[in-house]
BAFI-3210 file (N, C-alpha, C; in Angstrom, 3 decimals, decimal comma, padded with zeros to 6 digits):
// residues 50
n [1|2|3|4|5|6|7|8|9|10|11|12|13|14|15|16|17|18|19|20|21|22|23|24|25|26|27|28|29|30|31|32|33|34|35|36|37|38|39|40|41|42|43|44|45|46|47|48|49|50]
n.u [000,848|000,511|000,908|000,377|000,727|-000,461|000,747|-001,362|-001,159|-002,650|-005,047|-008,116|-009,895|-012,660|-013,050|-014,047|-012,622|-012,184|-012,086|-010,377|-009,062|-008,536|-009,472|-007,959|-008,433|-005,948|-004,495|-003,793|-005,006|-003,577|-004,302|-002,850|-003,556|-001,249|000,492|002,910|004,285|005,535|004,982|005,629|004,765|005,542|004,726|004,670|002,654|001,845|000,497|001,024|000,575|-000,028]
n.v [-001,179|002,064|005,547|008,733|011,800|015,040|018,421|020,920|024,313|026,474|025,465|024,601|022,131|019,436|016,609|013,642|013,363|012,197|008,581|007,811|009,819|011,623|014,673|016,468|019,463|020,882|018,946|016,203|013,076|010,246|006,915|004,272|000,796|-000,617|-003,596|-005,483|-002,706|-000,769|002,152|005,468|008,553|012,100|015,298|018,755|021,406|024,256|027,459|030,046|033,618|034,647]
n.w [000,000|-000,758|000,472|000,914|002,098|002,551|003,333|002,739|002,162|001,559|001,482|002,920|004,283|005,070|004,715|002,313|-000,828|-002,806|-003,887|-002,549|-001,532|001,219|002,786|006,146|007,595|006,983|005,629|003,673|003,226|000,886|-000,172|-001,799|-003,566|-004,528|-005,940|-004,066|-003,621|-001,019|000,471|002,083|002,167|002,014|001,249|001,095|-000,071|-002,097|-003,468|-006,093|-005,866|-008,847]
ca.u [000,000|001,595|000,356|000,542|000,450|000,187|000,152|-001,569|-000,669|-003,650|-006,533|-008,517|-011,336|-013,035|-013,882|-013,482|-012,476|-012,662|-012,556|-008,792|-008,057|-009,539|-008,790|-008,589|-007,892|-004,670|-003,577|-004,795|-004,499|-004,197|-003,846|-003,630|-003,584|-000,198|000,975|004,493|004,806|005,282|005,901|004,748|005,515|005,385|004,893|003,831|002,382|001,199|000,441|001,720|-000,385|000,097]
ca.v [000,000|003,745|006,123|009,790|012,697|015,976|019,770|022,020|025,557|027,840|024,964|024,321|021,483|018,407|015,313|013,367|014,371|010,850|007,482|007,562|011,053|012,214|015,921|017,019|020,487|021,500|017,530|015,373|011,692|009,272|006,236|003,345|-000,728|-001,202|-004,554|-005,236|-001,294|-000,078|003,266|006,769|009,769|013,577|016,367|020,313|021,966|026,031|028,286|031,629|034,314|035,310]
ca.w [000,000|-000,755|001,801|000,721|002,954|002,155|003,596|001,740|002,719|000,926|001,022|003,697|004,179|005,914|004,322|001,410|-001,717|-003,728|-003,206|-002,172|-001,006|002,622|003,608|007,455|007,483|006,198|005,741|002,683|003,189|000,079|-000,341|-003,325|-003,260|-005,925|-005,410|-004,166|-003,594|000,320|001,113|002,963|001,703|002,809|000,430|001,320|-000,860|-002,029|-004,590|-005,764|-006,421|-010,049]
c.u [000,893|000,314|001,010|000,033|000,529|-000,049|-000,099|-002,019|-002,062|-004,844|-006,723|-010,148|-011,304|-013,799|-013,164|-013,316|-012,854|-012,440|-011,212|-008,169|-009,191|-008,807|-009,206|-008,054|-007,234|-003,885|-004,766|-004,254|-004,476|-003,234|-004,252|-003,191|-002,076|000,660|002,868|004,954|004,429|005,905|004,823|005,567|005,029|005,640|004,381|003,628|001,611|001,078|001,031|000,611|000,400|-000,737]
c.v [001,240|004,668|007,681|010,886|014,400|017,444|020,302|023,362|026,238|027,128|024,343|023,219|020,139|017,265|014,745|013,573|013,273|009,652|007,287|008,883|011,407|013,761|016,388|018,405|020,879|020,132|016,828|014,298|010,971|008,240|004,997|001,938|-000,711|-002,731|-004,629|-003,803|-001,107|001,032|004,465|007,862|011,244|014,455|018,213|021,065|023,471|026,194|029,682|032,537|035,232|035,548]
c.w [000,000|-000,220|001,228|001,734|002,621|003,095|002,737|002,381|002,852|000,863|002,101|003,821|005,149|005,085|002,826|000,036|-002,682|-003,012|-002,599|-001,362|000,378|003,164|005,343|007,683|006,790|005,221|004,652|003,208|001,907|000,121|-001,121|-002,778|-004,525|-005,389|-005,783|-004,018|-002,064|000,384|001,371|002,506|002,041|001,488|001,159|-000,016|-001,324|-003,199|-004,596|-005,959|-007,781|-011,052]
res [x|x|x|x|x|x|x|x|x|x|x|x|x|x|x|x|x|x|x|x|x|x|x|x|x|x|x|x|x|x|x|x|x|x|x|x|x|x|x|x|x|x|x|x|x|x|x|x|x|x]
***
């Protein structure tokens, strides 16, 4: 299972977004079934204003 984590700076929400992604505030969760693939990963993420 790969386990994605993310901050997102500028987007704020509660619940789920699809069948794989769950947002709690500032923090998305996702995560997929790939067989033979383990890992957790950390991203942050923003926008600019342009």
């Amino acid at each position: 299972m790969v386990i994605d984590i993310e901050l997102t700076v500028n987007r704020f929400g509660f619940g789920k977004i699809n069948e794989n992604k769950f947002q709690f505030f500032f923090l998305r969760f996702s995560k997929w079934q790939v067989p033979g693939k383990h890992s957790i990963s950390f991203e942050i993420n923003w926008r600019d204003k342009k």
